[in-house]
C-alpha positions as CSV (number, residue, x, y, z in Angstrom):
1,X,112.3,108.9,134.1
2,X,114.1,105.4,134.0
3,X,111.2,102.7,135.4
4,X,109.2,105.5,137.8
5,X,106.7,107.6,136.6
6,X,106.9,109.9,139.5
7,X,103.3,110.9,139.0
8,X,100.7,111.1,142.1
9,X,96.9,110.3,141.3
10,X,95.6,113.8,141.0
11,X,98.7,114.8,138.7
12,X,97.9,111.7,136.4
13,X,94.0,112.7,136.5
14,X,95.5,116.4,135.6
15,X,97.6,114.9,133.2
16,X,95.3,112.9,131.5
17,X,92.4,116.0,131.2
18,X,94.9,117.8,129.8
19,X,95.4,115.4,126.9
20,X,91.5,114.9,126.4
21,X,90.8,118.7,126.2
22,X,93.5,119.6,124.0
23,X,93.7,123.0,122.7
24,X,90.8,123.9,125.3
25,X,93.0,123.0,128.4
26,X,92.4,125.9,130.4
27,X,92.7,126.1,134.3
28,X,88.8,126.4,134.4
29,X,87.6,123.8,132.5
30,X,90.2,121.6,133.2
31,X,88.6,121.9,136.8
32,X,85.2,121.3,135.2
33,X,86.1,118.2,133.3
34,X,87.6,116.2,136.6
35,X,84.5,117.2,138.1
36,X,81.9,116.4,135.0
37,X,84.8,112.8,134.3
38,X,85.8,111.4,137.4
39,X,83.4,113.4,140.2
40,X,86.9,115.4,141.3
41,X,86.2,118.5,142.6
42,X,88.7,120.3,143.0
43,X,90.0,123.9,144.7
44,X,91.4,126.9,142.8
45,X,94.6,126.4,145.0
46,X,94.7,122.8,144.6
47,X,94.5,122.8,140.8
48,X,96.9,126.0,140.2
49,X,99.4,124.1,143.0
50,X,99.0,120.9,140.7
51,X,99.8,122.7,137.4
52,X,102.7,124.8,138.6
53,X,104.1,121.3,140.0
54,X,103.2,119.5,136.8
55,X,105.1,122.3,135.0
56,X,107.9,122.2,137.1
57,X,108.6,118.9,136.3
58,X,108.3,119.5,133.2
59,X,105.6,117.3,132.3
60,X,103.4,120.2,131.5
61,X,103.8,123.5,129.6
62,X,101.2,126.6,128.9
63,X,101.2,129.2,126.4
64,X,99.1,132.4,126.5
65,X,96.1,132.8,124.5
66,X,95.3,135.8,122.9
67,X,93.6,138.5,125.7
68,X,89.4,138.4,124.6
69,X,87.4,141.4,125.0
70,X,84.7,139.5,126.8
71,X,87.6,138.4,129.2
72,X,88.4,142.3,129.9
73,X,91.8,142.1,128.2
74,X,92.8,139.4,130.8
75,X,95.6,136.6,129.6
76,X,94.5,132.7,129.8
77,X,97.1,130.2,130.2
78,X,96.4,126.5,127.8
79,X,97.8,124.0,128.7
80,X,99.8,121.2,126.9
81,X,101.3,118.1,127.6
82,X,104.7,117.5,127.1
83,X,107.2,114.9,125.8
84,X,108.2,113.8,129.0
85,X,104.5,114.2,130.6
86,X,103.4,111.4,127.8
87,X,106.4,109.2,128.6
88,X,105.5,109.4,132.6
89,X,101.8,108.7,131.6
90,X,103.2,105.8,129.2
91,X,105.1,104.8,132.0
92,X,102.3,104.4,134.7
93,X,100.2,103.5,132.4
94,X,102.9,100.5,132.0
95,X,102.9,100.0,135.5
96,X,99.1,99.6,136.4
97,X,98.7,97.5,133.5
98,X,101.4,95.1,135.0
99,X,99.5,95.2,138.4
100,X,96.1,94.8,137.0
101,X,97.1,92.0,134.6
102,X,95.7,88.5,136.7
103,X,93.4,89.7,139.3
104,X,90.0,90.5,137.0
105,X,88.5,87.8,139.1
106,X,89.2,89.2,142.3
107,X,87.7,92.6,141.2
108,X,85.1,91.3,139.1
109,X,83.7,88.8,142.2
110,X,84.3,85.8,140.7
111,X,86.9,84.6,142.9
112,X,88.8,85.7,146.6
């Protein structure tokens, strides 16, 4: 991905509640956790749109977990990081870091 991440905001958020949910990455309470984390709500359309993008790229993969006879038989994607997902969060990670580094004043209130 050379020196660009080529994440947007909400794809990073995604990203990033991927990684913290781990094997309970599912479309719903990946929804639930930027909501419950970072007050993020966020549409059916706008998160399946951000997944399929996410995948795509292929920063993101999903396997099927086993059909549940309280889910009517019905097939649930997980999701899952992938190699190149955790080197374009490394890499804006990277980035911000670099921006943020010197201005703690300026945000805190202590100078500007």
């Amino acid at each position: 991905m050379g020196g660009r991440s080529g994440l947007g905001e909400f794809e990073q958020l995604v990203l990033l509640v991927v990684l913290r949910l781990g094997d309970e990455a599912f479309a719903p309470d990946i929804a639930a956790a930027l909501e419950r984390e970072v007050d993020r709500g966020v549409t059916r359309g706008a998160l399946y749109s951000t997944l399929n993008r996410l995948e795509s790229k292929g920063l993101l993969a999903w396997a099927p977990d086993p059909p549940h006879r309280e889910r009517a038989g019905h097939l649930r994607r997980r999701f899952e990081i992938t190699h190149e997902g955790l080197q374009a969060l490394r890499a804006r990670r990277s980035a911000l870091l670099t921006l943020w580094d010197g201005i703690e004043h300026v945000i805190d209130g202590d100078g500007g």
